[in-house]
LUMTIFI-864757 format. One record per residue (C-alpha): residue number from 1; x, y, z. Coordinates in nm, 3 decimals, padded with zeros to 5 digits, m for minus. Example, Ala and Ser with C-alpha at 12.3 -4.5 7.8 and 13.67 -1.06 7.14 Angstrom:
<atoms>
{atom 1, {01.230, m00.450, 00.780}} {atom 2, {01.367, m00.106, 00.714}} 
</atoms>
This chain:
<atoms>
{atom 1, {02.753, 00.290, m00.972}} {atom 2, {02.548, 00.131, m00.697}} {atom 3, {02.309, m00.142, m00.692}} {atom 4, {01.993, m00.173, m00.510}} {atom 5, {01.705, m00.429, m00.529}} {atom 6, {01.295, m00.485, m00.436}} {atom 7, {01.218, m00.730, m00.146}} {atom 8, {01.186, m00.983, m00.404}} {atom 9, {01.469, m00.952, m00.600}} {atom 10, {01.285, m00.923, m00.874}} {atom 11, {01.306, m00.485, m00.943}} {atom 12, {01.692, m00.421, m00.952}} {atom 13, {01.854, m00.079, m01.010}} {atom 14, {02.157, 00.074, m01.060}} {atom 15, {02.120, 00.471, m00.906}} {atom 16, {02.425, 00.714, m00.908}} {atom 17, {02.437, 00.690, m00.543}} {atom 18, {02.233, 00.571, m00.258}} {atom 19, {02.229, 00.807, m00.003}} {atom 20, {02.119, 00.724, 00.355}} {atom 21, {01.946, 00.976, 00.547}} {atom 22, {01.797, 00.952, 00.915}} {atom 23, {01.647, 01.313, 00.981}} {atom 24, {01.518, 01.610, 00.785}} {atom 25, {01.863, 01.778, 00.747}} {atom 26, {02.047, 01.555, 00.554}} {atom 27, {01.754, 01.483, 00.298}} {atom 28, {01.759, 01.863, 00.237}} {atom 29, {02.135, 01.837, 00.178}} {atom 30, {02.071, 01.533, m00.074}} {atom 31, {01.788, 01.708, m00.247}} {atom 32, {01.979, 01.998, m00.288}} {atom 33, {02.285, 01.874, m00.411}} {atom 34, {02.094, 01.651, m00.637}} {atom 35, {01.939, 02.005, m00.776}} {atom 36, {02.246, 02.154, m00.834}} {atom 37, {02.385, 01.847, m01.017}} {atom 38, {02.072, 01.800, m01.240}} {atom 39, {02.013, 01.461, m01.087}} {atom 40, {01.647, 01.302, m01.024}} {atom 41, {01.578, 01.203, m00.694}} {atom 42, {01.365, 00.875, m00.547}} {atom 43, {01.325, 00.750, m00.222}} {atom 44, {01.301, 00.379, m00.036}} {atom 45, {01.233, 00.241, 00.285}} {atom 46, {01.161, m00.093, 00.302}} {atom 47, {01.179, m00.164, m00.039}} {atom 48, {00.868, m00.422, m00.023}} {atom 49, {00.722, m00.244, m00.332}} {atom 50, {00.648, m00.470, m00.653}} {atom 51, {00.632, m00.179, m00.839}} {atom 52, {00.930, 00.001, m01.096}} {atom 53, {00.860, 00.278, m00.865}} {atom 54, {01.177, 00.332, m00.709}} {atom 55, {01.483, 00.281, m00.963}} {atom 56, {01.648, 00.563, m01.123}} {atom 57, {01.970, 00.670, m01.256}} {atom 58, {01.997, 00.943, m00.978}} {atom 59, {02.017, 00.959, m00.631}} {atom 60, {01.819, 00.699, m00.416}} {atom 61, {01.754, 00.827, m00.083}} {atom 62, {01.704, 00.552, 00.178}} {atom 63, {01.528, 00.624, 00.464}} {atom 64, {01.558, 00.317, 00.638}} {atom 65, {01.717, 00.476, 00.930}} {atom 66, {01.483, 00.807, 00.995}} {atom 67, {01.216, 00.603, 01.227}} {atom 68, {01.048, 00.646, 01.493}} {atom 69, {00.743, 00.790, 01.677}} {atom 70, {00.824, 01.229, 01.730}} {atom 71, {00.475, 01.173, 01.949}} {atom 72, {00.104, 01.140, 02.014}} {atom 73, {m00.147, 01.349, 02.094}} {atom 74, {m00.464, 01.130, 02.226}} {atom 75, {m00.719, 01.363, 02.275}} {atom 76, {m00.677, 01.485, 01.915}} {atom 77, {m00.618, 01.101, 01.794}} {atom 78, {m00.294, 01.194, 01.593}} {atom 79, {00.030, 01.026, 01.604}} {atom 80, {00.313, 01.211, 01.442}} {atom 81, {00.588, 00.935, 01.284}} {atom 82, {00.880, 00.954, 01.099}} {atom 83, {00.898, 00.833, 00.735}} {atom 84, {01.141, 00.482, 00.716}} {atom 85, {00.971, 00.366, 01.044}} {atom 86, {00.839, m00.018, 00.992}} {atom 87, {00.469, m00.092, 01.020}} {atom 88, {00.588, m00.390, 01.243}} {atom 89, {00.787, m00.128, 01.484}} {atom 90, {00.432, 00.101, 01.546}} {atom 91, {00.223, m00.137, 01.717}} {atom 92, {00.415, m00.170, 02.096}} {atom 93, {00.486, 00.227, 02.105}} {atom 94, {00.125, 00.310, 02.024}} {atom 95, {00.030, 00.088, 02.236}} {atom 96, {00.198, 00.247, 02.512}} {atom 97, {00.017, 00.521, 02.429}} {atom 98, {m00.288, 00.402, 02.445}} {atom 99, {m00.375, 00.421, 02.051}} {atom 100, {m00.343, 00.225, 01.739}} {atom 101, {m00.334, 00.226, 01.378}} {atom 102, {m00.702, 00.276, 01.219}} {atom 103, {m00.598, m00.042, 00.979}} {atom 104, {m00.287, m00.258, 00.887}} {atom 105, {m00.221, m00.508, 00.629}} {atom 106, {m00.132, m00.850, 00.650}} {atom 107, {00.236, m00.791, 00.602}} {atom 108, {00.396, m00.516, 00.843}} {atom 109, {00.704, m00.498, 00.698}} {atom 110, {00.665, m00.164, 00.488}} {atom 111, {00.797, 00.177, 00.598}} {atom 112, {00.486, 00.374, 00.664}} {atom 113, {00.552, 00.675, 00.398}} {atom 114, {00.575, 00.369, 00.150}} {atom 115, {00.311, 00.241, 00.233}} {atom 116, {00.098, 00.594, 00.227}} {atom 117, {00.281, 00.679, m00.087}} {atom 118, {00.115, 00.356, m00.241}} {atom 119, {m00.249, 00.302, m00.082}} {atom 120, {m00.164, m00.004, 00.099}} {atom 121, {m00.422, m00.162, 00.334}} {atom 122, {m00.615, m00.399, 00.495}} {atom 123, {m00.970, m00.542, 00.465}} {atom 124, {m01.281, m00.466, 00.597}} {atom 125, {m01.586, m00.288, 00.434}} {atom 126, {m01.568, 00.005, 00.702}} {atom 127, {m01.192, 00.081, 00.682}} {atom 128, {m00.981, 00.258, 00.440}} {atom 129, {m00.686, 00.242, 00.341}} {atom 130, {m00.385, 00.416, 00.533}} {atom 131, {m00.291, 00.717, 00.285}} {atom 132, {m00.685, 00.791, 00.418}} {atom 133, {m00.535, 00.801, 00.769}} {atom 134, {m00.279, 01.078, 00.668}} {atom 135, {m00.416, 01.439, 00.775}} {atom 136, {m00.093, 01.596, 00.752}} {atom 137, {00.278, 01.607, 00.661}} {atom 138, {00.583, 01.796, 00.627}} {atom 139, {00.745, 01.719, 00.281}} {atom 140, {01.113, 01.869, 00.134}} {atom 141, {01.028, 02.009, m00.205}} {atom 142, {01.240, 02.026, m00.527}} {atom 143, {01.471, 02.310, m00.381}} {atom 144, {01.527, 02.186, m00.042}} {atom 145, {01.259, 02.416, 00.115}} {atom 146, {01.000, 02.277, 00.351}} {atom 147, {00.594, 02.294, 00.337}} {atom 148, {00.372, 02.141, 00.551}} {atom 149, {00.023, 02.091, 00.418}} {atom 150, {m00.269, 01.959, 00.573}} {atom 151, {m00.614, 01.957, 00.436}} {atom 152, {m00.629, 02.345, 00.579}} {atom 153, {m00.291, 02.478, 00.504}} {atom 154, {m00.197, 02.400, 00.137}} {atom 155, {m00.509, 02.201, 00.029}} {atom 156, {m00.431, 02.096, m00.333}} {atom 157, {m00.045, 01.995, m00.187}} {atom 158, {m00.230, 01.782, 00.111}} {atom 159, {m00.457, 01.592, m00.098}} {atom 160, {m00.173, 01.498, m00.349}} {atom 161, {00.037, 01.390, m00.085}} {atom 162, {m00.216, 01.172, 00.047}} {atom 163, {m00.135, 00.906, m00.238}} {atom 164, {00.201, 01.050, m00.355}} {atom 165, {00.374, 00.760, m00.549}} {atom 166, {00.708, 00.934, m00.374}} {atom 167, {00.663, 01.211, m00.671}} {atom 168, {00.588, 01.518, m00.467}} {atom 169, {00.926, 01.541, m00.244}} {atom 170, {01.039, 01.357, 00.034}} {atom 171, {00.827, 01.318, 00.339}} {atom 172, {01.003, 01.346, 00.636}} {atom 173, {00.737, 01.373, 00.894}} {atom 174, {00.391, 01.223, 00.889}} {atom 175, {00.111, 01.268, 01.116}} {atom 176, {m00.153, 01.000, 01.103}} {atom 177, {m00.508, 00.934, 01.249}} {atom 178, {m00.499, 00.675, 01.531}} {atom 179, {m00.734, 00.503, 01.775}} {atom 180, {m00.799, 00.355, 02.115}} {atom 181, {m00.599, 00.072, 02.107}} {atom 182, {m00.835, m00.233, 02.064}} {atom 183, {m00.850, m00.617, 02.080}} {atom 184, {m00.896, m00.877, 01.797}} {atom 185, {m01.014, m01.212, 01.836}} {atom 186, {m00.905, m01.401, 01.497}} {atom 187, {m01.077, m01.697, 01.341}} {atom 188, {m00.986, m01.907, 01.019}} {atom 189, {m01.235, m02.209, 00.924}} {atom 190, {m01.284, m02.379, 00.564}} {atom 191, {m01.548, m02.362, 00.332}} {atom 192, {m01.645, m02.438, 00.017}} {atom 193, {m01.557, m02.135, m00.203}} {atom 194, {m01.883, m02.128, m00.378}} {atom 195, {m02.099, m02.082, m00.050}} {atom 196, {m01.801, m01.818, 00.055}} {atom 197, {m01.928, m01.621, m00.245}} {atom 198, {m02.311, m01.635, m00.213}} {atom 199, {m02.301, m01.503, 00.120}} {atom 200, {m02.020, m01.289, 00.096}} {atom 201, {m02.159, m00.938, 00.193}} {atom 202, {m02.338, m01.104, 00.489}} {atom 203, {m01.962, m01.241, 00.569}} {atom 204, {m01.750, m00.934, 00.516}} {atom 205, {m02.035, m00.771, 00.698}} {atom 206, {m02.029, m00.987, 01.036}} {atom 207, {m01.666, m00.843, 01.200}} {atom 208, {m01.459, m00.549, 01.183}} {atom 209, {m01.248, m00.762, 00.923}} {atom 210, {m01.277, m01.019, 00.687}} {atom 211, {m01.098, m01.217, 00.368}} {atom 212, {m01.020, m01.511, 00.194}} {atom 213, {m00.786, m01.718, 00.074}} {atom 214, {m00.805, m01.939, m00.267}} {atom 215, {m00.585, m02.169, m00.361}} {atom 216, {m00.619, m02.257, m00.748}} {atom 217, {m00.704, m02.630, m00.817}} {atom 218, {m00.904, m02.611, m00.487}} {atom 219, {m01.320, m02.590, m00.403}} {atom 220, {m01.256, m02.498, m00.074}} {atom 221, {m01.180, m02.122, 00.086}} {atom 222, {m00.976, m02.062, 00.389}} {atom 223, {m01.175, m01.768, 00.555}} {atom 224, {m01.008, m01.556, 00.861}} {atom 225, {m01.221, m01.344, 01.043}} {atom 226, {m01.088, m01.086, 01.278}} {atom 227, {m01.399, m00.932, 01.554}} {atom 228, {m01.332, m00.651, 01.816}} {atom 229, {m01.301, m00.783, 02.132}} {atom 230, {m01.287, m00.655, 02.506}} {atom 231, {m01.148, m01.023, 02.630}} {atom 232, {m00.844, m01.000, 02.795}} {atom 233, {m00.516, m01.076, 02.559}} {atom 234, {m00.377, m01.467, 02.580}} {atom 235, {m00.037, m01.566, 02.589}} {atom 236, {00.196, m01.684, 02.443}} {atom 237, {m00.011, m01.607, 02.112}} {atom 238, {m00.139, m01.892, 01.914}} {atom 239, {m00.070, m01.974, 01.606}} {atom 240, {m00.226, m01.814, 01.298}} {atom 241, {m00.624, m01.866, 01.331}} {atom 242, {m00.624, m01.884, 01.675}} {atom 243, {m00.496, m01.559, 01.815}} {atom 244, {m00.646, m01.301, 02.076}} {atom 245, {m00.432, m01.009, 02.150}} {atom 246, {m00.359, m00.646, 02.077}} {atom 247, {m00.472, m00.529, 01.708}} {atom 248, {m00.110, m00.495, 01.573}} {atom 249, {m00.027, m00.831, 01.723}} {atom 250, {m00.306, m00.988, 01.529}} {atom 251, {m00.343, m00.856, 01.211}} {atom 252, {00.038, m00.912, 01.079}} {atom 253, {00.160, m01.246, 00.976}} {atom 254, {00.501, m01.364, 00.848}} {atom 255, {00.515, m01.405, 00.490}} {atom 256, {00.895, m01.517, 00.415}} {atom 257, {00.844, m01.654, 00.102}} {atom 258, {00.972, m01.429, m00.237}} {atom 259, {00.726, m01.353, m00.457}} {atom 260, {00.584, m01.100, m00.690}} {atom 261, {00.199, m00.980, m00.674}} {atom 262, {m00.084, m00.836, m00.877}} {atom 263, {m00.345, m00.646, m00.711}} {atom 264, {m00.658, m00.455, m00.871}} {atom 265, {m00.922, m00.334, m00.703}} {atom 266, {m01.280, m00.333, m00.843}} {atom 267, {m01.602, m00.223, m00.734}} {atom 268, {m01.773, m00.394, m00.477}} {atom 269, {m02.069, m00.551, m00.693}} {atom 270, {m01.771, m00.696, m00.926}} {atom 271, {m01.598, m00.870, m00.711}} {atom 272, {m01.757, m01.227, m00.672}} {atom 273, {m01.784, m01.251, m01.067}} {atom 274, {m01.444, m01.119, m01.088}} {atom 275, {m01.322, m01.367, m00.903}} {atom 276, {m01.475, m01.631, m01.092}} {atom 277, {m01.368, m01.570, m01.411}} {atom 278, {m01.064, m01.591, m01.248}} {atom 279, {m01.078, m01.914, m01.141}} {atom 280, {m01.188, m02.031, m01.445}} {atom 281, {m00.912, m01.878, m01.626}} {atom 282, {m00.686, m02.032, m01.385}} {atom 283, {m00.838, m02.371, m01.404}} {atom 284, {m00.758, m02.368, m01.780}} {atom 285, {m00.418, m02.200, m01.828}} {atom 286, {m00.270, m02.191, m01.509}} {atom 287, {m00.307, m02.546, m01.404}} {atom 288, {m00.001, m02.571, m01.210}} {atom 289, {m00.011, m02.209, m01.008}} {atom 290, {00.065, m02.307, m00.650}} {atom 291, {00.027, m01.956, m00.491}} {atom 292, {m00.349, m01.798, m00.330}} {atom 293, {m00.575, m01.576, m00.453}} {atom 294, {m00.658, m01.326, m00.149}} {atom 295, {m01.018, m01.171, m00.150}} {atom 296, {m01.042, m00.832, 00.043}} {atom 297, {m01.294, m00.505, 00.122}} {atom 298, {m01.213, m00.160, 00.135}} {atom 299, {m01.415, 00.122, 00.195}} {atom 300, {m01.460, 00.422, m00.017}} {atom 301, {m01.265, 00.710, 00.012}} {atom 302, {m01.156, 01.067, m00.130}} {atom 303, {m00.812, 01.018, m00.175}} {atom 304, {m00.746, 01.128, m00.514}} {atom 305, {m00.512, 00.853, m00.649}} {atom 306, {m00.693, 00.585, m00.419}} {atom 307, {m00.788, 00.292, m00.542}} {atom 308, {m01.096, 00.273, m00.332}} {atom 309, {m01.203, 00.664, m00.442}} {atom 310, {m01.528, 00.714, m00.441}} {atom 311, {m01.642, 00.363, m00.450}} {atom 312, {m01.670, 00.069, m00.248}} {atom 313, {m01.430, m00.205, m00.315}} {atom 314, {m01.271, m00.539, m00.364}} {atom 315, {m00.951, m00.635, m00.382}} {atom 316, {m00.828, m00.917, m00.516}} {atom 317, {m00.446, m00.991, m00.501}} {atom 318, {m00.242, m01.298, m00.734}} {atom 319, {00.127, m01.423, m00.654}} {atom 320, {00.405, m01.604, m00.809}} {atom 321, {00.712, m01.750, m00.666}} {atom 322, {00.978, m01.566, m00.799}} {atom 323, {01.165, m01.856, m00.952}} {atom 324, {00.850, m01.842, m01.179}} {atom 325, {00.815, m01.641, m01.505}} {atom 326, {00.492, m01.373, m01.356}} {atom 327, {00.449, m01.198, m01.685}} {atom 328, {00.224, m01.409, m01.894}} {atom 329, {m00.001, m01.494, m01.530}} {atom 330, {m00.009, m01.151, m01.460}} {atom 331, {m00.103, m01.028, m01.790}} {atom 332, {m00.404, m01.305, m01.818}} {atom 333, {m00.548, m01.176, m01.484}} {atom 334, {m00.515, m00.812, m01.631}} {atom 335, {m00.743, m00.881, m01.894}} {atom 336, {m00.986, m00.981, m01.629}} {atom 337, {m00.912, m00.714, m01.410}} {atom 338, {m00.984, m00.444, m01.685}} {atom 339, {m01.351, m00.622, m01.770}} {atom 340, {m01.473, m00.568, m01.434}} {atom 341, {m01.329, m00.207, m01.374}} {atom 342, {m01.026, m00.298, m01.216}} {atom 343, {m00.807, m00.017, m01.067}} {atom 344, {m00.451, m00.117, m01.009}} {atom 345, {m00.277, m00.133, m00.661}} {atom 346, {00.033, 00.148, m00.705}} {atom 347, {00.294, m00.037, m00.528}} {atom 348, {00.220, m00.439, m00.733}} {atom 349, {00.280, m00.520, m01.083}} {atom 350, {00.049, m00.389, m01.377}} {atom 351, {00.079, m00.303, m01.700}} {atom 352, {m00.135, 00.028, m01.767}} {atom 353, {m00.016, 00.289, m01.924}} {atom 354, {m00.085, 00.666, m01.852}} {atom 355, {m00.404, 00.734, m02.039}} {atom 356, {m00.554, 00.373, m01.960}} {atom 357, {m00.525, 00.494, m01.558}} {atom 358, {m00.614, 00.845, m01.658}} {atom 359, {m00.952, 00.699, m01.750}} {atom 360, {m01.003, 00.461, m01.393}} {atom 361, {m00.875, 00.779, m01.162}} {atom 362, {m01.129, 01.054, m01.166}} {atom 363, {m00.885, 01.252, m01.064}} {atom 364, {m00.559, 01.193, m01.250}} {atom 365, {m00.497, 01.467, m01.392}} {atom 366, {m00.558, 01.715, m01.126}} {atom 367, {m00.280, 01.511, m00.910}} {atom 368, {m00.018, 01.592, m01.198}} {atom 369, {m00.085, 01.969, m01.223}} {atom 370, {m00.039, 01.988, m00.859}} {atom 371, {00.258, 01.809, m00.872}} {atom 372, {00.410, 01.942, m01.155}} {atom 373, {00.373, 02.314, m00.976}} {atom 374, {00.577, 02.164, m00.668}} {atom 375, {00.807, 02.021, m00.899}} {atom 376, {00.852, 02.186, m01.197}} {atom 377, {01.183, 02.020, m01.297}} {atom 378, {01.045, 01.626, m01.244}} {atom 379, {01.358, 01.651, m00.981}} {atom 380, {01.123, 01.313, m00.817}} {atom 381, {01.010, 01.132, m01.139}} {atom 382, {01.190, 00.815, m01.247}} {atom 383, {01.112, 00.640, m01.597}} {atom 384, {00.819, 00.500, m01.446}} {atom 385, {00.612, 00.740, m01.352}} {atom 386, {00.738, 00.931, m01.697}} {atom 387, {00.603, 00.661, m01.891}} {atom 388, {00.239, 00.766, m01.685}} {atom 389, {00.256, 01.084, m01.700}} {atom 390, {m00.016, 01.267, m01.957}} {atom 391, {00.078, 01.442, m02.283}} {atom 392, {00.090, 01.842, m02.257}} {atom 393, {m00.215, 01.980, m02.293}} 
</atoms>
């Protein structure tokens, strides 16, 4: 029996075997062997996710070593990447080609298909998230066949893949939208929180990206503001706040501390009331929380299991050290969360159970008959995602 564990520490598991795989052959070996054997199949890269999304009793493929960029076509503005590269290893490559991500989060330490697989993003009210960026993919299926799907060759397969929760198969190739490679100039100030919040949309409005940090106990807000710039790069870069470089040098900090997160998203109008009945929660039971609140934007989208779909959105994230008990914090903000609409971020700790997110996602059920016809025998479900999934009809 192996063992295997989150970036935190904090998910553990004990698969049958952990299987590394660095190319499209060997996962269709895995996958079939795990077929023949009756074993369930999951799939890591960077393991950053907060989420019981990965652990099962099976086989746990990790991808950690299939990276790298197969190429990119500018004129079309696609990139083609394998699965277990790092965020943090696409920026210089791109770069030499001229392009870069549409939008990154603050931590770049995810491998990109977890990160599509999950909705991760960044802020601004313009930009999506990055399973939005996916317009194609080449995925091994329950059998160890092949498909490729893009929004004109397998339709219903393409749009479930877009947000996949690593239920679908294993991607193995993944061709993204990209852009001109482009310039940030970054900017943190304080400010009193309340002010933050009355002129918010005028804020998040002013540059390509914008957000806030909170810490509890606190009336002030440290703001960072991130504009497009044509100014020529400076180096060495300076420190946080201060920087002017290329995009992916800009928008990625390092965030060494262990923790464990909660992040809902709720629609845009919620989000300054949101946020203060969190902090006033917080102010009254959580006293002594010594992590941030983070305040974010996302734009709307059609990506079925999105948390931005079809609406624009806030996000608002809350940590805990992981030599702290998260459960009863997290639980209090998810009372909050579910008063103003919240829709939980897949790969960060919640507590909603399959019919409470079947009545947030529009389109919930629609991604489950698709993937239950790619995978009829659940050969990529874990308990986790069987706990979700909706009764038979």
């Amino acid at each position: 029996m192996a063992e295997w564990s989150n970036w935190s520490g904090r998910v553990r598991a004990e698969p049958g075997a952990i299987v590394p795989a660095d190319r499209e052959t060997t996962v269709i070996r895995a996958v079939r062997e795990a077929a023949k054997a009756g074993q369930r199949v999951r799939v890591v890269g960077a393991a950053h996710s907060h989420s019981p999304l990965v652990p099962t009793e099976g086989v746990l493929l990790d991808l950690a070593d299939f990276t790298g960029i197969v190429g990119v076509d500018r004129e079309s503005g696609v990139a083609r990447i394998r699965p277990g590269t790092r965020i943090a290893d696409l920026g210089p490559p791109l770069r030499a080609e001229g392009a870069a991500l549409l939008n990154q989060g603050d931590i770049d330490r995810q491998a990109i298909a977890g990160a599509i697989a999950t909705g991760t993003h960044g802020t601004g009210t313009t930009l999506r998230n990055l399973s939005s960026g996916l317009i194609g993919a080449r995925i091994v299926l329950s059998d160890g066949s092949v498909a490729e799907c893009a929004a004109d060759r397998e339709p219903e397969l393409f749009e479930a893949a877009r947000l996949n929760l690593g239920g679908l198969g294993v991607l193995t190739e993944l061709s993204l939208a990209v852009r001109p490679a482009y310039r940030l100039q970054e900017k943190i100030w304080l400010e009193q929180v309340d002010a933050v919040l009355e002129r918010i949309d005028s804020l998040t409005g002013a540059t390509r990206h914008f957000e806030f940090f909170w810490m509890p106990g606190s009336d002030r807000a440290a703001c960072k503001s991130l504009a497009e710039t044509d100014a020529d790069p400076v180096y060495p870069l300076a420190e946080e706040g201060k920087r002017l470089a290329w995009s992916d040098e800009v928008l990625a900090n390092h965030r060494p501390d262990k923790h464990s997160e909660m992040e809902y998203s709720v629609p845009r109008e919620e989000g300054p009331a949101c946020f203060r009945a969190l902090r006033e929660m917080l102010h009254r039971d959580f006293p002594d929380l010594a992590w941030p609140l983070e305040y974010r934007t996302l734009a709307a989208d059609e990506t079925w299991l999105s948390t931005a779909y079809q609406r624009e959105t806030v996000t608002l994230s809350v940590h805990q050290g992981i030599d702290q008990p998260d459960g009863p914090l997290f639980r209090a903000c998810e009372t909050i969360f579910r008063a103003h609409a919240g829709r939980p971020h897949w790969g960060k700790v919640h507590f909603c159970t399959g019919d409470e997110l079947a009545r947030l996602h529009p389109r919930w059920k629609d991604w489950w008959r698709v993937r239950d016809t790619w995978d009829p025998d659940r050969r990529f479900l874990n308990p986790h995602l069987e706990r979700l999934r909706p009764a038979p009809a």
